[in-house]
N, C-alpha and C positions, 0 to 999 in steps of 0.2 A: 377112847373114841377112835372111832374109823376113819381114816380122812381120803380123798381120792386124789387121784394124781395122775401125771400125763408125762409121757417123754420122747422130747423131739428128736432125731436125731437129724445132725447137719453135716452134710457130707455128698460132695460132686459127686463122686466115683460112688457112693451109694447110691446117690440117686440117681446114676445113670446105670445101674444094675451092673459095676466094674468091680463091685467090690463088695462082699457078703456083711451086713450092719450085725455086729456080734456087742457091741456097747449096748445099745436098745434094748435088743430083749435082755440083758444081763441086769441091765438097770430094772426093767421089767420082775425079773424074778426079786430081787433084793428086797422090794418094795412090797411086792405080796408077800413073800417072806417075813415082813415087819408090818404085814395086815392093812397096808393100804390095798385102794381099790384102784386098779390104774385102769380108768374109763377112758383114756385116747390115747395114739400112739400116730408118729407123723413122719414121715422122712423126707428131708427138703435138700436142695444144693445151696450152695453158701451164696443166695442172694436174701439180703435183708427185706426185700419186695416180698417176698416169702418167707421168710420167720419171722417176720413183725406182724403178720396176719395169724401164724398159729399161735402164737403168742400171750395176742388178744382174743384171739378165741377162748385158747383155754381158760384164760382171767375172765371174761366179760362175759362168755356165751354159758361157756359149761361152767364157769364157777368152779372150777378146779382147787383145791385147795395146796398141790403143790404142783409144779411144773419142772421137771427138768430136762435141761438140752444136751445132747452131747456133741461136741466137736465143734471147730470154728475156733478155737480156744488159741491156736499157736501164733507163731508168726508167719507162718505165709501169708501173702496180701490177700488170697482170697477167703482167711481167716477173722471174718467180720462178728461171729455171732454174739462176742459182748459189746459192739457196739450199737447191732440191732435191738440186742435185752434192752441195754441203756434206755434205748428211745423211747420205749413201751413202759419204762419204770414210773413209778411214783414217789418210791423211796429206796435209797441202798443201802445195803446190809453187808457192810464191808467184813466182817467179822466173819462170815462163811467164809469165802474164799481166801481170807487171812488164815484162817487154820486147815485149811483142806493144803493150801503151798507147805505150811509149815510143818503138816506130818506128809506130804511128797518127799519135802527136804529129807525127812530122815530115811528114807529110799531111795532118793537119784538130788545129785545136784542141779538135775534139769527140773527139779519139780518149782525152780524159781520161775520157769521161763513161762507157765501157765499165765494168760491172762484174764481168766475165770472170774466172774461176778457173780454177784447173787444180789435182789433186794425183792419190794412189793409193789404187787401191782392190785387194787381192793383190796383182797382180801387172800390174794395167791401168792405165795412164792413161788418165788421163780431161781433156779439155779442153774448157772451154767457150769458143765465140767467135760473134760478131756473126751476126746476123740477114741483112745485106747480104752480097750475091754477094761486090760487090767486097772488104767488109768483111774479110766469112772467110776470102777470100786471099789479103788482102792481112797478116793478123792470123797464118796458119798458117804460109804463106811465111816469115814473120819468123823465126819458131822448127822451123822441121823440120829443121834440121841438128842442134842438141842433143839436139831430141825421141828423136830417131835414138839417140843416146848415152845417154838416159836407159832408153829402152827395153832396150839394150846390159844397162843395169846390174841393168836389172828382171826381167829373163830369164837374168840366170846365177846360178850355183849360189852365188860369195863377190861379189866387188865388183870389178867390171867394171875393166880399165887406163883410172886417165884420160888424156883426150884431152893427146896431146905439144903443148906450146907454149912458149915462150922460158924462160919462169919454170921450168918443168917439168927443161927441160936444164941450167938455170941448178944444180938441186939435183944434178946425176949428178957 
């Protein structure tokens, strides 16, 4: 199944035309690349007045079925955008960004310092990830094969077949 998708990028210096947004469209390709349909694209500065509006649009207007942000993610103080996701969530989904840190780690000891969330909002996910090109895809990569499966579950009517694996056979 085809799902559509949307991705924000959050970044001052982008959105003050200081600084060329190379995450966005890179997320952009990966995504058609893996056959979704990415129907919106948004670039905002890191006030949560303005990512919590695109946010919910993409969940509530356009029914987006996935969402992802890029940047906001570090520790500079005007690094909000997992506090703005927070706000807008319905439920978290701590286990994306628990494995997106933990295959960072095996590339930079800074991949701890990510403060990246992900959960749901209806029927969208929503994920937030790094600022850098490489960051983004190297953070999205990690998890679009479950994403894939989660989306599965978020989009049907009772709760999606889990994914068959050794343990799984083990119970038949």
């Amino acid at each position: 199944m085809a799902y559509t998708a949307a991705v924000i990028t959050v970044s001052d210096k982008g959105y003050r035309g200081e600084r060329e947004d190379t995450s966005g469209p890179a997320l952009c390709r990966i995504l058609k690349e893996y056959g979704y349909a990415v129907i919106y694209t948004a670039l905002v500065p890191d006030e949560a007045e303005l990512i919590c509006p695109e946010l919910k649009k993409c969940a509530d207007e356009l029914k987006v079925s996935l969402v992802l942000t890029t940047g906001g993610t570090g520790f500079s103080p005007r690094d909000i955008t997992p506090e703005a996701t927070r706000s807008v969530l319905e439920r978290e989904t701590p286990g994306i960004p628990e494995a997106m840190r933990a295959e960072s780690m095996k590339i930079t000891p800074r991949g701890c310092l990510s403060r990246s969330i992900a959960g749901i909002r209806g029927r969208t996910l929503i994920i937030n990830l790094p600022g850098s090109e490489k960051a983004a895809k190297e953070n999205f990569l990690a998890v679009i094969d479950p994403v894939g499966h989660g989306l599965e579950m978020l989009s049907s009517a009772g709760s999606a077949d889990c994914a068959d694996s050794p343990a799984k056979a083990a119970i038949k």
